[in-house]
C-alpha positions in Angstrom: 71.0 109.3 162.9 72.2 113.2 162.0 74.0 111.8 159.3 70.6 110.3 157.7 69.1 113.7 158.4 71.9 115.6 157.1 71.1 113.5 153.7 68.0 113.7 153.8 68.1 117.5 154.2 70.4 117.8 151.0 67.7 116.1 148.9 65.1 118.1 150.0 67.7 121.4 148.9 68.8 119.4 145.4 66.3 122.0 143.3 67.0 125.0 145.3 70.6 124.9 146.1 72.5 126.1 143.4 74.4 128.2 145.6 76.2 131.5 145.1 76.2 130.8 141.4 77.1 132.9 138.5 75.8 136.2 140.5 76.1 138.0 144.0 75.1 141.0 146.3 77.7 143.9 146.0 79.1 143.1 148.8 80.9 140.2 147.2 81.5 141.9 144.1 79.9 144.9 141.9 81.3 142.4 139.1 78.9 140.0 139.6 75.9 142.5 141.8 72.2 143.4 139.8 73.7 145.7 138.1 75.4 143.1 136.2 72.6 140.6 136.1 70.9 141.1 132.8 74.1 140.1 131.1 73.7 136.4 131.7 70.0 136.3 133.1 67.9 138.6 130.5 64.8 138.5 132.2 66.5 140.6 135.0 66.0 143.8 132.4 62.3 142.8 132.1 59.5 145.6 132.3 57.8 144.3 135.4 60.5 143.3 137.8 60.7 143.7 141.2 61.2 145.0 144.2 59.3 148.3 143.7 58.7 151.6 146.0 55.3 151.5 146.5 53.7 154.7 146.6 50.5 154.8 148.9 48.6 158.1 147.5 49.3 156.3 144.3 47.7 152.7 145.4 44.4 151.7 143.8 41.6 150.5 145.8 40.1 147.4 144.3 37.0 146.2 146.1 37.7 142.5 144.5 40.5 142.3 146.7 39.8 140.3 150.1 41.9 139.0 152.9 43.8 136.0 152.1 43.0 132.6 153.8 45.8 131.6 155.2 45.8 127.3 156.1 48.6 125.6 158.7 50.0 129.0 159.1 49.1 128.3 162.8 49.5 124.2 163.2 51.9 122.7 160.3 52.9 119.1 160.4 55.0 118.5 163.1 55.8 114.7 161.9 57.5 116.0 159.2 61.1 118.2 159.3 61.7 121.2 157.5 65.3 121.9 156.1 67.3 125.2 156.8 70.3 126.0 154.7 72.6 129.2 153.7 73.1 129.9 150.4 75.4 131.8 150.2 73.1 134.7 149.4 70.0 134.6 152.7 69.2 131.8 154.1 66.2 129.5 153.1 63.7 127.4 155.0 62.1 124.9 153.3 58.8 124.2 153.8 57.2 121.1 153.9 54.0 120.0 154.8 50.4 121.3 153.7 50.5 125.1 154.2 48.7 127.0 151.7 47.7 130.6 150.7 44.0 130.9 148.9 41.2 134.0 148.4 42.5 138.0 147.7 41.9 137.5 144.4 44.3 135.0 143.9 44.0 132.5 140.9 43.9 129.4 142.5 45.5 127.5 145.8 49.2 128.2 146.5 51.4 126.3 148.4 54.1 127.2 150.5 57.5 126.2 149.2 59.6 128.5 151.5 60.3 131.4 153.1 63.8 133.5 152.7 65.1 136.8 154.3 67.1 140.5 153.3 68.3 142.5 155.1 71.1 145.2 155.7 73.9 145.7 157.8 74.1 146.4 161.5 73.4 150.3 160.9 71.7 149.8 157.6 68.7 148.9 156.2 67.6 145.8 153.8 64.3 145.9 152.8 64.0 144.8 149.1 60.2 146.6 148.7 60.3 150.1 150.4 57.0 152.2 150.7 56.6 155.9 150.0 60.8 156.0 150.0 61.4 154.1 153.2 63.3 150.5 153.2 62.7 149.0 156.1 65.2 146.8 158.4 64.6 143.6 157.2 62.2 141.6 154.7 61.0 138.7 154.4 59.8 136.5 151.5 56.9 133.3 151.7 57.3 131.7 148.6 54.0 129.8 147.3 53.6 127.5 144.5 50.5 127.6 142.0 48.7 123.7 142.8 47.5 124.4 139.2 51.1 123.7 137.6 53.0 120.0 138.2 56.6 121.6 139.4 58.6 124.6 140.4 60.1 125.0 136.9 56.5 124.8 134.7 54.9 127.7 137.3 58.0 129.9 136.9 57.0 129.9 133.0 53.6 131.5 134.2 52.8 134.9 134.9 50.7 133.1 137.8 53.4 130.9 138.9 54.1 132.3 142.2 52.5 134.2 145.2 55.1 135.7 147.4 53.7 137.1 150.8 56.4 139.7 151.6 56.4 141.2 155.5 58.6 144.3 156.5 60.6 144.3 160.3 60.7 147.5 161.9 63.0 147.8 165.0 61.5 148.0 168.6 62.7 148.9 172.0 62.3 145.3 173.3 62.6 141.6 172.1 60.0 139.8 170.0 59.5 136.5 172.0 57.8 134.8 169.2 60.1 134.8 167.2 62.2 132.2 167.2 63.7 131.3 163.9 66.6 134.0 165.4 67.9 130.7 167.3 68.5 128.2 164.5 70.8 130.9 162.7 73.8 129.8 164.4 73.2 126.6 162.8 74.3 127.4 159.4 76.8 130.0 159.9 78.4 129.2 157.0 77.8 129.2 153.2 76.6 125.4 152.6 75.6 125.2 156.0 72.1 122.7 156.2 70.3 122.1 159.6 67.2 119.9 159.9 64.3 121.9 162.5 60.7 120.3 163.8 57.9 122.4 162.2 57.2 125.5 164.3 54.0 127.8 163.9 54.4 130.3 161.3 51.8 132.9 162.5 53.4 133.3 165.9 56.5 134.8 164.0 53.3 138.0 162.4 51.9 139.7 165.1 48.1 140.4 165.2 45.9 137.5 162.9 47.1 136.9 159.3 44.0 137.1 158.0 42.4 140.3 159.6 42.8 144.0 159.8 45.3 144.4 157.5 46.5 146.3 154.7 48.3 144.9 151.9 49.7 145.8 148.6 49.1 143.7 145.5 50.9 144.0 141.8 52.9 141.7 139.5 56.1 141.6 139.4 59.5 139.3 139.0 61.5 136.8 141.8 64.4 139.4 142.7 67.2 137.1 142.5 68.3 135.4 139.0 66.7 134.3 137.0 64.4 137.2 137.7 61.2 135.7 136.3 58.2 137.9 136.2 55.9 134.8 137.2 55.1 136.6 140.5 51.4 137.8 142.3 53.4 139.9 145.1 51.5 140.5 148.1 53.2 143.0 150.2 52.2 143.7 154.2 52.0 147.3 155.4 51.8 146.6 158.7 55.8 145.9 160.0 56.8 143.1 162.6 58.5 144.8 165.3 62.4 143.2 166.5 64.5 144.6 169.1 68.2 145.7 166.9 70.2 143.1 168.6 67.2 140.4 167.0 67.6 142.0 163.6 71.5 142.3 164.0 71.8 138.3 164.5 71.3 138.5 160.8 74.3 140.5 159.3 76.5 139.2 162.5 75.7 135.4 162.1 75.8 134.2 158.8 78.0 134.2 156.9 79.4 134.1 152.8 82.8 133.1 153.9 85.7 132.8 156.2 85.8 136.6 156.1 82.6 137.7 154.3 78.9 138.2 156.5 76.0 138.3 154.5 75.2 142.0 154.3 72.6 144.3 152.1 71.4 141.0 150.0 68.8 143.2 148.5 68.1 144.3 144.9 67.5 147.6 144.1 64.3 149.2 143.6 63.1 148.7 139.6 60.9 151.1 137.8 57.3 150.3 137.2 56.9 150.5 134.1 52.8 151.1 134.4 52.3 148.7 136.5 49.4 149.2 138.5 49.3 148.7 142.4 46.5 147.9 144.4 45.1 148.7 147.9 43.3 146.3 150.1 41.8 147.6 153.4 40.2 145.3 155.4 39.2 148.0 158.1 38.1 150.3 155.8 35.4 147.4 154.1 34.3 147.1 157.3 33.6 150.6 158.0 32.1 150.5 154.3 29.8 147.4 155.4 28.4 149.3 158.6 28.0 152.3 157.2 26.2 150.7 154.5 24.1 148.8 157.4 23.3 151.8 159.1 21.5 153.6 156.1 19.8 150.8 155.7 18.4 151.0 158.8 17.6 154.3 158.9 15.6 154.2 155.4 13.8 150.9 157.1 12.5 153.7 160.1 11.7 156.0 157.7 9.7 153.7 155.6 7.9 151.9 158.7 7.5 155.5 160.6 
């Protein structure tokens, strides 16, 4: 029976496993790091690429952004499995099952494909995003497919292909006990390592509800990894999700490249902006907007009726 699953887990990884590839993290070799990337992926010296620092004073408030709706987030398909791999650059769970991202101005019903991490070392950080100047301990990427296009490969021809959902880790003083996707990392250890895993909610790993009293960042950008396509709606968290060190130190300590190589800083560095604009949604600050806008109607109705 775990052989059958073991095949049936390299199926499900046949389009996303092309392992380490024709390009790295520094930390295999400069020779083959971003900097180097452009040379055999040119979309990689695109204009609107990605990660970016995101500047809050410089964020712009859009009042047609609202807060995503966010659907088996909480209770995804436990009949089916989802498969867990390293790549030899993070490691990747694939998502199965019907979990979708809709609303915030989003073009159209994305569904969840899967979900990725980067991170630093054990007294480093690895954010790939970093806001005002700050990278963050750890980041991790949902990757959501546009329902509007037939495959992976037609979205990533589209500006509208993708909607990533991007949340920063911040370090606390004690453990996260929801959080446990830390256990299954021993599972692939190694580069090629594939594990199958029962369905698990995805909102108990986010503190506080997905879809309320948050602030998020929204602009267009590029995946970070080659081939770089700038087919991405990025949606990036402010709000961090707290892990104690020796959680976010399982990451850099467990997996692995090779016999002698850990996984360590797998993040691109930050790329200019080019003009891009970035937007600002606030869902506290509509709802202070909506009251207040309640309460002076009220207080003309008084006037009126006194």
């Amino acid at each position: 029976m775990r052989s059958l699953n073991l095949f049936l887990v390299s199926l499900l990884m046949l389009p996303y496993a092309s392992g380490a590839g024709d390009w790295c993290y520094d930390f295999i070799s400069p020779n083959c790091g971003p900097g180097t990337w452009s040379g055999k992926h040119p979309q990689c010296a695109g204009r609107s690429q990605s990660p970016i620092d995101i500047i809050t004073k410089k964020a712009t408030p859009d009042p047609k952004l609202t807060d995503i709706t966010f659907k088996g987030y909480l209770d995804p398909d436990t009949s089916l499995n989802w498969a867990l791999f390293n790549d030899g650059h993070s490691v990747q769970l694939i998502l199965n099952g019907s979990i979708t991202i809709s609303g915030g101005m989003l073009p159209g019903t994305y569904k969840a494909d899967h979900l990725h991490f980067h991170w630093g070392t054990a007294t480093s950080p690895g954010s790939e995003h970093t806001i005002d100047g700050t990278q963050y301990p750890m980041e991790m990427h949902i990757v959501h497919l546009n329902q509007n296009y037939r495959s992976k490969e037609e979205a990533l021809k589209h500006p509208d292909g993708l909607a990533v959902v991007a949340f920063m880790f911040t370090e606390s003083d004690s453990d996260a006990k929801d959080f446990n996707f830390i256990q299954y990392l021993k599972h692939v250890k190694n580069y090629h390592d594939k594990y199958t895993i029962k369905p698990f909610s995805l909102e108990n790993m986010i503190p506080n509800d997905l879809s309320k009293n948050r602030v998020y960042y929204r602009y267009q950008g590029s995946l970070t990894t080659p081939t770089c396509n700038q087919a991405v709606i990025w949606t990036v968290y402010k709000e961090p999700i707290p892990l104690s060190k020796d959680q976010l130190n399982e990451f850099p300590k467990t997996l692995h490249y090779n016999d002698t190589s850990r996984i360590v800083s797998n993040f691109r560095p930050i790329q200019n902006l080019n003009g891009r604009t970035v937007y600002v949604f606030n869902s506290g600050s509509l709802l202070f907007r909506f009251n207040l806008l309640m309460c002076v109607i009220g207080i003309r109705a008084l006037l009126l009726f006194n």
